[in-house]
C-alpha positions as CSV (number, residue, x, y, z in Angstrom):
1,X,5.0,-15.4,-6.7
2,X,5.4,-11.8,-7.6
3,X,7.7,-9.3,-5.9
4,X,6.1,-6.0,-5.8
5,X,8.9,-3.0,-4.5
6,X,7.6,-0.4,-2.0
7,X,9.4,2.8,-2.0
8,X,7.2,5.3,0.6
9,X,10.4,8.2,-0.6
10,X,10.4,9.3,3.1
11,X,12.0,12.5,4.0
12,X,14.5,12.0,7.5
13,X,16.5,14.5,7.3
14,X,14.5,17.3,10.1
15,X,16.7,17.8,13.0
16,X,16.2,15.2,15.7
17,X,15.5,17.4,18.2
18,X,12.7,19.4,15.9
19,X,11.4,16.2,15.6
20,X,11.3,15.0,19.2
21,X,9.7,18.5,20.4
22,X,6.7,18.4,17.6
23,X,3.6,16.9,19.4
24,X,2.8,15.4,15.5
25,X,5.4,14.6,12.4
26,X,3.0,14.0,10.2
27,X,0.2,17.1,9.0
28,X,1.2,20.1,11.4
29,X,5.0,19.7,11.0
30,X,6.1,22.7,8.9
31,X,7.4,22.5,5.3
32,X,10.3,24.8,5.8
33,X,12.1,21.9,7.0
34,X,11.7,20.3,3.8
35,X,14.6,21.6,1.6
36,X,12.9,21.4,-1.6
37,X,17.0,20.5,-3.4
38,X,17.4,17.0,-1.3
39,X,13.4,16.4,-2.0
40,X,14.5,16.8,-5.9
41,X,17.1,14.4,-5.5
42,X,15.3,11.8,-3.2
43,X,12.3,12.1,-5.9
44,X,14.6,11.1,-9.0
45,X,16.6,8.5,-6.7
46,X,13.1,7.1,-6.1
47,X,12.4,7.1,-9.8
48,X,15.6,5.6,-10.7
49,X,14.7,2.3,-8.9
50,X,11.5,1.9,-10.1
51,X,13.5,2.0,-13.3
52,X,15.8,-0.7,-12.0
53,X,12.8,-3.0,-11.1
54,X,11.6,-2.3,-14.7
55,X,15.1,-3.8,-15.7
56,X,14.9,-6.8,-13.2
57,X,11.4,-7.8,-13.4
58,X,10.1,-6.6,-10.2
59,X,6.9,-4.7,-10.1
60,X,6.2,-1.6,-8.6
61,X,4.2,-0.1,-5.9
62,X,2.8,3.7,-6.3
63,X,1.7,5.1,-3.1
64,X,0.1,8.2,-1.5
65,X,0.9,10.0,2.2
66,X,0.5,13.6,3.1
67,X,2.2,16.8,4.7
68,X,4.5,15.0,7.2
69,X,7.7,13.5,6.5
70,X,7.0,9.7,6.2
71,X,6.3,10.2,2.3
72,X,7.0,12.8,-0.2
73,X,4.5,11.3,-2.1
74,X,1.6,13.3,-2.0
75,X,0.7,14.0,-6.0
76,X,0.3,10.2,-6.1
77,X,-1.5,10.1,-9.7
78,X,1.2,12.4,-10.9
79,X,4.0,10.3,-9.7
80,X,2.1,6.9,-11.2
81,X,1.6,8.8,-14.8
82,X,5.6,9.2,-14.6
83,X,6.6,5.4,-13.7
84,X,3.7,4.3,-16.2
85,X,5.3,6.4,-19.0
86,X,9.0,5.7,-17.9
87,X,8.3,1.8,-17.3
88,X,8.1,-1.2,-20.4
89,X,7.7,-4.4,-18.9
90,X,6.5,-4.3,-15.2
91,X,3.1,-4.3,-13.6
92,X,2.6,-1.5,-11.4
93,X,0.3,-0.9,-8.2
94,X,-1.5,2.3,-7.3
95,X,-1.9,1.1,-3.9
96,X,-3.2,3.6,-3.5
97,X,-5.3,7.1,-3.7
98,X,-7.2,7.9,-0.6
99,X,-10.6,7.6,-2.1
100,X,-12.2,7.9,1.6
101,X,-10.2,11.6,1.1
102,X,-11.1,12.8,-2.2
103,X,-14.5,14.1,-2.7
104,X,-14.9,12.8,-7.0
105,X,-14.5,9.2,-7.5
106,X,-14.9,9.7,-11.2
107,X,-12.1,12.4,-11.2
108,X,-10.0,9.2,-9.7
109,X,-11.4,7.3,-12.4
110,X,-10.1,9.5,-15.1
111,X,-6.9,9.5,-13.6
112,X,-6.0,5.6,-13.3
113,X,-7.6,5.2,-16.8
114,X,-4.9,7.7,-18.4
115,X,-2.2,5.9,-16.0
116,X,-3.6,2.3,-17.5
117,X,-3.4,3.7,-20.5
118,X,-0.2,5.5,-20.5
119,X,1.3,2.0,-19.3
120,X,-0.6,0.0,-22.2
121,X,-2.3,-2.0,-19.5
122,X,-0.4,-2.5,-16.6
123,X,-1.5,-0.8,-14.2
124,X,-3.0,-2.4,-10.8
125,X,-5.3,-0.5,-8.7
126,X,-5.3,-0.6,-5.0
127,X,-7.2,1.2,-2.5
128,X,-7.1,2.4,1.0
129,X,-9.6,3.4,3.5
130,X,-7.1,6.4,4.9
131,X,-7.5,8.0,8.3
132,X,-6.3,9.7,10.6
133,X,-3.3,12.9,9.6
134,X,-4.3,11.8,6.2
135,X,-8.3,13.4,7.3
136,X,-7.2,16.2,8.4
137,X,-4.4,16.9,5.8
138,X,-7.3,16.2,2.9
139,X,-9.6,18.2,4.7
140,X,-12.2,15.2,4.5
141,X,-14.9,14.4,7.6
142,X,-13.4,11.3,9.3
143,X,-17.0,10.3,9.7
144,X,-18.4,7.5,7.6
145,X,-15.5,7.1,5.7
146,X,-15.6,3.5,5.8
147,X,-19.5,3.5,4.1
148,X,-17.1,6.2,1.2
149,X,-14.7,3.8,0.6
150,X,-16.9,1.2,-0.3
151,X,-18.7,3.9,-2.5
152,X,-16.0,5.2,-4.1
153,X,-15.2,1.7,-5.1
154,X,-18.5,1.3,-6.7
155,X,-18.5,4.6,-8.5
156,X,-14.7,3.7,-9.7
157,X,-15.9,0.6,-10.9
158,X,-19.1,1.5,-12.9
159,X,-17.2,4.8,-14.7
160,X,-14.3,2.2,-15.9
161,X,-16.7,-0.1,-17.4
162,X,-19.0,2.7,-18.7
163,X,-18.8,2.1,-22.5
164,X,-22.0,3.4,-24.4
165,X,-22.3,7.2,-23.4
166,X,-22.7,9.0,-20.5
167,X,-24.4,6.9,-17.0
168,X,-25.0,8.3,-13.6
169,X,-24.6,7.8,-9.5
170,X,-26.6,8.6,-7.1
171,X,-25.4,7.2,-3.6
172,X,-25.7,8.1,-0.1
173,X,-22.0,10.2,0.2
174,X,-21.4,10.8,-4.2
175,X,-23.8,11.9,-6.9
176,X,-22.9,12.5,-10.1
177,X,-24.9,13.1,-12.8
178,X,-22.7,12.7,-16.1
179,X,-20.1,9.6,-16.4
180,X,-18.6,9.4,-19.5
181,X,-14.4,9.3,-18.9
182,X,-12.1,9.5,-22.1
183,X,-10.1,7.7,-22.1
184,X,-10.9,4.7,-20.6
185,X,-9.0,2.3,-19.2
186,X,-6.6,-0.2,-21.2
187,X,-7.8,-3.3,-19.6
188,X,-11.2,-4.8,-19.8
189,X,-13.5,-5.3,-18.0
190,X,-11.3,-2.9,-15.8
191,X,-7.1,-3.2,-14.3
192,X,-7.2,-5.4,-11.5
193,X,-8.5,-3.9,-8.3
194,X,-7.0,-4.4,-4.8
195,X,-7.8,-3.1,-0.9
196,X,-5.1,-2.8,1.7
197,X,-6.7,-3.6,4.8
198,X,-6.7,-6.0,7.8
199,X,-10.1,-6.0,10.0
200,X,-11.7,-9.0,9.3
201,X,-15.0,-7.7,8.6
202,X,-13.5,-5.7,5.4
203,X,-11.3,-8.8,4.3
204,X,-14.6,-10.7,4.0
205,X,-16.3,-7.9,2.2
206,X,-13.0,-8.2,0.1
207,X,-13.5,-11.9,-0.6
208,X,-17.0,-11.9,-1.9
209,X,-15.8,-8.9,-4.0
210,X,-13.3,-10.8,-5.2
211,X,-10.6,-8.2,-5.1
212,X,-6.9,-9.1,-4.0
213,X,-6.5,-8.4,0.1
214,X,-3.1,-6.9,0.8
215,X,-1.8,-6.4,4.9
216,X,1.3,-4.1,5.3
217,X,3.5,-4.5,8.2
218,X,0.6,-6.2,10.0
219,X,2.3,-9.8,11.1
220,X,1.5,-13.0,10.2
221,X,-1.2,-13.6,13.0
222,X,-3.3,-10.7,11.8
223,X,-2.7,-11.7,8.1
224,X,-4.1,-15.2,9.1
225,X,-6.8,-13.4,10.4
226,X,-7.8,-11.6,7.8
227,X,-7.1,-14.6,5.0
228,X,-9.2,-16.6,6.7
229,X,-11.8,-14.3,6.9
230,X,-11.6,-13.8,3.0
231,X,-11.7,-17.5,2.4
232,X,-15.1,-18.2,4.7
233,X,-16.9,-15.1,3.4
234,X,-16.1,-16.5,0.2
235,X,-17.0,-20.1,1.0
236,X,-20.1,-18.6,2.6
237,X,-21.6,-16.8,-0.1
238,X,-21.0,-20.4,-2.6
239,X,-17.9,-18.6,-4.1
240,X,-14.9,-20.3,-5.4
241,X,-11.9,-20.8,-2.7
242,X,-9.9,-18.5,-3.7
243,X,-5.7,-19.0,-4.6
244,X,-2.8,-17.6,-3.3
245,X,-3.1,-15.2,-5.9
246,X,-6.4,-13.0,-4.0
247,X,-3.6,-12.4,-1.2
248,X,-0.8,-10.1,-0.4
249,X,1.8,-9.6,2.5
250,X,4.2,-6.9,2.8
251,X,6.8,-6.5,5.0
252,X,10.1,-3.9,5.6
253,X,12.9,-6.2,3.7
254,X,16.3,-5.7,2.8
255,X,19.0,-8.2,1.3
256,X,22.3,-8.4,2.0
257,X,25.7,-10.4,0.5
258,X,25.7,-11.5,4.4
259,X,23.3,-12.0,7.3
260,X,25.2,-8.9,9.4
261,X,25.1,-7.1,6.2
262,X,21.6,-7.7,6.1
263,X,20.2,-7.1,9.4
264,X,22.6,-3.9,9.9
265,X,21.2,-2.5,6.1
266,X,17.7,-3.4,6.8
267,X,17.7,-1.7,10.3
268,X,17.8,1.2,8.9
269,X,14.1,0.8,7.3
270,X,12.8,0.4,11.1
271,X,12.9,4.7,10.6
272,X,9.3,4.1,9.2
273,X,8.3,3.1,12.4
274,X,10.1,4.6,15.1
275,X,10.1,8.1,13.9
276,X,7.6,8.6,11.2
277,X,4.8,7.6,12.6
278,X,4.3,10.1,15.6
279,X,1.1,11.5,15.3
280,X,-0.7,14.0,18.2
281,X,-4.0,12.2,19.5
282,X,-6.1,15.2,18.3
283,X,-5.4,13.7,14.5
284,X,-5.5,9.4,15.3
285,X,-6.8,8.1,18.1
286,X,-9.2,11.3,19.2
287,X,-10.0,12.0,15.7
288,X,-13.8,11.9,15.8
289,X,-15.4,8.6,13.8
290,X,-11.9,6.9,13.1
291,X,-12.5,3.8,15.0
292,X,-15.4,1.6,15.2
293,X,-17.7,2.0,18.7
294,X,-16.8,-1.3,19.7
295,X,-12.9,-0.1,19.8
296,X,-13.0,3.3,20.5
297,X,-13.2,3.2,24.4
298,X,-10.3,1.2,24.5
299,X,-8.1,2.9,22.3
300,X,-8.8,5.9,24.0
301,X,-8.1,4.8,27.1
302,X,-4.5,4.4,25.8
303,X,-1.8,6.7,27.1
304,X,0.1,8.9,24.3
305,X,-1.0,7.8,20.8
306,X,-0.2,4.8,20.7
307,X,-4.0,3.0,20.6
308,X,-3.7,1.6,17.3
309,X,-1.5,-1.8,16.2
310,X,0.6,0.9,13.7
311,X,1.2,2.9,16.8
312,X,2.5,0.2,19.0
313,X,5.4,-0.7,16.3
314,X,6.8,2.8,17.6
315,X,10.1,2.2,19.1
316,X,10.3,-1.8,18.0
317,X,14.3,-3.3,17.8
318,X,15.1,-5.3,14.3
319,X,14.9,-8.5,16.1
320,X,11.8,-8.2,17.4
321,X,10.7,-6.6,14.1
322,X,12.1,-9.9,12.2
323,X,10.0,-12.0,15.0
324,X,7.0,-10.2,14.7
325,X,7.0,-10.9,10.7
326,X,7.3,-6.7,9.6
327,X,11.1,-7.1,8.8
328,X,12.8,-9.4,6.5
329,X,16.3,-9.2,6.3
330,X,19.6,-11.3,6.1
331,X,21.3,-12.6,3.2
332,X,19.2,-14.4,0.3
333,X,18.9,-18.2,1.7
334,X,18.1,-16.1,5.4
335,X,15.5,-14.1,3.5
336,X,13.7,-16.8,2.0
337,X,13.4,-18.6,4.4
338,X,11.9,-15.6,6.3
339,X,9.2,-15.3,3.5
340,X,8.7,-18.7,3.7
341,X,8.1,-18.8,7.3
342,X,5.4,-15.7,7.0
343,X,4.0,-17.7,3.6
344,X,3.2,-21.2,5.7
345,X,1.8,-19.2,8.9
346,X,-1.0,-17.3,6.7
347,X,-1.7,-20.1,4.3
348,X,-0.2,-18.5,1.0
349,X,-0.3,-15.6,-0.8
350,X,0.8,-15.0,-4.0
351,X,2.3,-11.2,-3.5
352,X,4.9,-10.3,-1.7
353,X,5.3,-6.5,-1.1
354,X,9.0,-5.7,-0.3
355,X,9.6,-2.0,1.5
356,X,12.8,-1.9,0.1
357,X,13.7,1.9,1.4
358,X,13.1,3.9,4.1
359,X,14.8,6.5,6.6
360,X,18.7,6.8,5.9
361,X,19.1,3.9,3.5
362,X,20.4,5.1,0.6
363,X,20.2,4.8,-3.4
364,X,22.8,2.7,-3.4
365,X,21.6,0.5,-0.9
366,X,18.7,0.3,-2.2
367,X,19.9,-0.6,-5.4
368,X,21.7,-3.5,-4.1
369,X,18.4,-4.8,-2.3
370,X,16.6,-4.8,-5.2
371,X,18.7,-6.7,-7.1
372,X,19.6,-9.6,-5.0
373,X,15.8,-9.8,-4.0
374,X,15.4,-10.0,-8.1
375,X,18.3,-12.6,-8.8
376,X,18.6,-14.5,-5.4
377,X,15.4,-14.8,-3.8
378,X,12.4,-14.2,-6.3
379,X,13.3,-17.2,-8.2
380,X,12.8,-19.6,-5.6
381,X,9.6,-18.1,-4.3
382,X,6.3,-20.9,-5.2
383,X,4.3,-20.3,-7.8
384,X,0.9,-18.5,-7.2
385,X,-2.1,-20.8,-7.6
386,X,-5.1,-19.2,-9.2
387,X,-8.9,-18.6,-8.2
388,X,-10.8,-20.4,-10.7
389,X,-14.2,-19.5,-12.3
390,X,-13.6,-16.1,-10.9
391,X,-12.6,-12.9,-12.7
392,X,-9.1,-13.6,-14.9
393,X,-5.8,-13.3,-12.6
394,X,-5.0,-10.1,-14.8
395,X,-7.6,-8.4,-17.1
396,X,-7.0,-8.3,-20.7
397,X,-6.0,-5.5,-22.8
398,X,-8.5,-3.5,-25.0
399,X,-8.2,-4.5,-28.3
């Protein structure tokens, strides 16, 4: 199994009671209350772990939020360009650029080719279908964005394999007349592509894509869920079953010396949740074309904002976290056999997403995590097993 080490470099320190009076924390908060000296430091603390898990053998998640305070990380390309120049050994995950946001897939394109090749071909590429705050902060109609995301993956695809002079797209939300990216990726055919989503209806779209299915903070029920969904699309359409190594789980985790050090370290992460996630109806549940018909009346019917499963985590106790399958945390035996737990409830998977910092854990504490999760718990993890007569577990350099 690989560890993969999620850092979203969140911003917590608004005033409380700024943050209990604003009706949304995430895309209408304003920026003056983002002193741009702390964001300097949390951005090169952030960096310096990704530098420790290039020491310890733990790979590295690259993500993308925007204009509230549950991550900094909003020039997402720019931040993966800097860990694939700064990095050696591990594998890192763009996981990922809102391609449901962005209006040029092949500008995308361009930009995880110079990442893949800036890390001589380790670079993973992950995408997700985006929504709500993220709509309005990208200034993208919420409408349809499910039929874009598949696009975009298409469009993706074709201008990282495009070899022999310029091709062109012409699909029902992107056209583009001239494809012809220098450079192009490291890895052929192309790196390996990922999806972070949980309905079953895009896992199995997922499965008979081949392409690795990763759940965040989603629980091991709804991981089943959506694992089984991949395997039967896959059995469905006479694919091979797939391995362990087609699925992902990620979870808040934090390892401690103790069980007390553990829980009370790991607590902190629950920050993500409780606070960060606040979000004014207008921008998530009422946002017009976010959720499916067949959901929509009864998310809507739900008081406040909480009509989504992300929004109902709001206010959750570490306990109750740790039962639910979102938290890990505990010493290193505890932890693994929390992992282990989540691992026999969804049948396997061969990724396991740590988000090792979050609120008012700090660098050093951080630090620690990473490394006991690297020398205590990694090691003991099963090995992945592999989808066979399918596309290779990692794609091969160019030559």
């Amino acid at each position: 199994m690989q560890a993969w080490y999620h850092c979203e470099n969140v911003y917590p320190f608004v005033p409380q009671e700024v943050l209990d009076r604003a009706e949304s924390v995430r895309a209408s908060l304003p920026n003056r209350y983002c002193d741009p000296k702390i964001a300097a430091d949390l951005f090169h603390e952030c960096l310096d772990e990704h530098l420790l898990c290039d020491d310890l053998g733990v790979n590295i998640v690259s993500i993308e939020h925007h204009s509230g305070i549950n991550s900094l990380y909003g020039a997402s390309t720019m931040i993966l360009g800097i860990i694939a120049r700064q990095t050696k050994n591990v594998r890192i995950l763009s996981l990922g650029t809102l391609v449901s946001v962005r209006p040029d897939p092949v500008r995308i394109a361009e930009e995880y080719a110079t990442a893949d090749v800036l890390s001589r071909g380790r670079l993973e590429i992950g995408f997700v279908k985006s929504g709500d705050s993220e709509m309005v902060s990208g200034n993208a109609n919420p409408v349809g964005y499910v039929d874009r995301f598949w696009e975009a993956m298409d469009v993706i695809k074709l201008a990282l394999t495009s070899h022999d002079g310029p091709v062109s797209y012409e699909g029902k939300h992107f056209t583009h007349r001239h494809i012809n990216i220098w450079p192009g990726a490291y890895q052929r055919p192309h790196p390996r592509f990922w999806a972070a989503t949980g309905d079953p209806e895009t896992s199995a779209e997922l499965g008979r894509r081949g392409y690795i299915n990763a759940l965040v903070l989603r629980g091991p029920e709804a991981s089943k869920r959506a694992f089984d969904s991949y395997r039967k699309a896959r059995q469905d359409a006479g694919l091979p079953a797939p391995g362990s190594d087609k699925f992902a789980y990620a979870a808040l985790c934090y390892v401690g010396d103790t069980d007390e050090e553990g829980l009370q370290v790991g607590s902190k992460l629950l920050w993500f949740l409780n606070t960060s996630l606040k979000q004014s109806p207008q921008m998530s549940k009422f946002l017009p074309g976010r959720n499916s018909p067949e959901m929509a009346p009864n998310i809507w019917r739900t008081t406040g904002a909480r009509g989504r499963p992300a929004d109902q985590l709001i206010g959750i106790t570490a306990e109750r976290a740790i039962e639910r399958g979102i938290l890990v945390a505990g010493n290193p035996d505890t932890v693994y056999r929390q992992i282990m737990d989540i691992y026999d409830k969804v049948g396997g998977f061969a990724h396991f997403i740590f988000v090792g910092r979050s609120g008012f854990l700090t660098h050093e504490e951080a630090n620690k995590g990473i490394r006991l999760m690297a020398k205590e718990v990694l090691p003991r993890l099963p090995a992945a097993t592999v989808t066979l007569n399918d596309v290779a577990p990692v794609p091969a350099a160019a030559q």
